[in-house]
C-alpha positions in Angstrom: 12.5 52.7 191.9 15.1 54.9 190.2 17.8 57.1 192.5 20.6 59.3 191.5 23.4 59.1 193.7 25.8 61.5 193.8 29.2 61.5 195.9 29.3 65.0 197.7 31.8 66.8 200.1 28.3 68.7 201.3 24.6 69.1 200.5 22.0 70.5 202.2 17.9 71.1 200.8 16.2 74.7 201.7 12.4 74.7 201.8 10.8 78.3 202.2 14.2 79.9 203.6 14.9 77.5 205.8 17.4 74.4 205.9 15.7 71.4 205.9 18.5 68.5 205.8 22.5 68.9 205.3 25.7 66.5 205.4 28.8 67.0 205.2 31.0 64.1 203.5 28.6 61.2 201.8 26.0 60.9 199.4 23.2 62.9 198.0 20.6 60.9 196.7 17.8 61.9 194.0 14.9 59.4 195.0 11.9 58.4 192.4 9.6 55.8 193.1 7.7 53.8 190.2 4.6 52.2 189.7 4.2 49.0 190.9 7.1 49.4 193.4 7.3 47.1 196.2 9.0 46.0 199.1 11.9 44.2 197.3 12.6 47.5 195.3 13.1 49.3 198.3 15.1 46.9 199.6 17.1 46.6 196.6 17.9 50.7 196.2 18.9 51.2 200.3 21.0 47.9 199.5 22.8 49.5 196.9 22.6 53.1 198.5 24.5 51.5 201.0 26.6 49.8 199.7 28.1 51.6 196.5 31.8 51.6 197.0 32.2 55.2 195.6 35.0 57.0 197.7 38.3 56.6 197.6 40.5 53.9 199.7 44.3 55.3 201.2 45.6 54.3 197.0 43.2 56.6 195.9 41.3 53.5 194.3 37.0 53.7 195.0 36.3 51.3 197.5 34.5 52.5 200.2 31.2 53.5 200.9 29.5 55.4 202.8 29.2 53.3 205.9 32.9 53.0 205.6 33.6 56.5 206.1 31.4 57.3 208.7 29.7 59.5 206.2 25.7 60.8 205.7 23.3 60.1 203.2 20.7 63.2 202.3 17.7 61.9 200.5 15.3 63.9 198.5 12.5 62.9 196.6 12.4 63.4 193.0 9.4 62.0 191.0 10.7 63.6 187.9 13.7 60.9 187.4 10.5 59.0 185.6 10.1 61.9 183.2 9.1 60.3 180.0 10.3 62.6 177.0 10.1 59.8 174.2 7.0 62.0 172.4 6.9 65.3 172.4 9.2 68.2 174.7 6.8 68.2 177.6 7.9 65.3 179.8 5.3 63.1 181.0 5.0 61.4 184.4 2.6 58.3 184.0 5.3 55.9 185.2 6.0 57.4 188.5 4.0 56.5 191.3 1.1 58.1 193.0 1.9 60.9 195.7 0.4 58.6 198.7 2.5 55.6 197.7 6.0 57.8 196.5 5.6 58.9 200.0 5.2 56.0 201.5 8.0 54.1 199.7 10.2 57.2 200.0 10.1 57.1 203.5 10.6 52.9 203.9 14.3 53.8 202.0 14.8 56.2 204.5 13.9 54.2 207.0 15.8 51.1 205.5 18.6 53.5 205.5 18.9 54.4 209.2 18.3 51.0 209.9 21.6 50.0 208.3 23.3 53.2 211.2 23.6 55.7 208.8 22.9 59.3 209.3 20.3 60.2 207.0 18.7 63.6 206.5 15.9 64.6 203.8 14.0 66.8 201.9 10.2 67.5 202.3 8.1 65.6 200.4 6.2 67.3 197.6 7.5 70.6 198.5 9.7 72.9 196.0 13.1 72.8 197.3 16.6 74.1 196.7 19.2 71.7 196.7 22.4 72.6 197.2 25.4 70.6 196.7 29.4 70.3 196.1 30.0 67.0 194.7 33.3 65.2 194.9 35.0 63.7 191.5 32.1 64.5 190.2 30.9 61.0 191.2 27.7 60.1 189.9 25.8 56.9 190.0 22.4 55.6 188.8 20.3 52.8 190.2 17.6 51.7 188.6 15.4 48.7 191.2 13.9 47.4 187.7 16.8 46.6 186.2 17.7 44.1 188.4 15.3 41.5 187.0 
């Protein structure tokens, strides 16, 4: 599972005209699942979603997160983070997972997510969105679920 975190004084995803999910202060997250993700992937990525001490303590030093500062997550899914340009200029996708089971492990980080109390919004699955954002710093984090073994 692959996620692109990005520290953001707003955000919000559009879908057809109309708003779909916003925040205000927290974290916009670009969410990929992989083949062959499971249970302790998802686990791993909302952990760290979490977790990542990304804004800024009264000395200006980063080390809060987003619980910390009462602050929103927006999540939208993003199967192209596994975009594969090694051969060729046409990216390939083989590594990301199937639609059924992106879905399905898309929605358990979500899910994870709230469970922890914070305020999540989303995207739509599969549809073509606009993402709109102002992010702060710019702070920008990857997490990668694979690399942790």
């Amino acid at each position: 599972m692959r996620a692109v975190v990005q520290r953001v004084n707003e955000a919000s995803v559009t879908v057809d005209g109309e708003v779909v999910g916003a925040i205000e202060r927290g974290v916009l997250v670009y969410l990929g699942a992989a083949r062959g993700d499971e249970p302790k992937d998802v686990q791993y990525t909302a952990d760290k979603i979490a977790g990542l001490r990304i804004f800024a303590n009264d000395e200006g030093k980063m080390s809060l997160s987003v619980s910390d500062i009462s602050g929103a997550v927006l999540v939208v899914s993003q199967f192209t983070l596994f975009g594969d340009v090694r051969r060729g200029r046409r990216p390939s996708f083989d590594g990301a997972a199937d639609p059924g089971d992106a879905e399905r492990l898309y929605q358990e980080v979500v899910d994870a997510l709230r469970a922890k109390g914070l305020k999540v919004q989303t995207g739509t699955f599969r549809a073509m969105m606009d993402v709109r954002s102002v992010v702060d710093g710019p702070v920008t984090i990857q997490i990668d679920s694979k690399k942790l073994y």
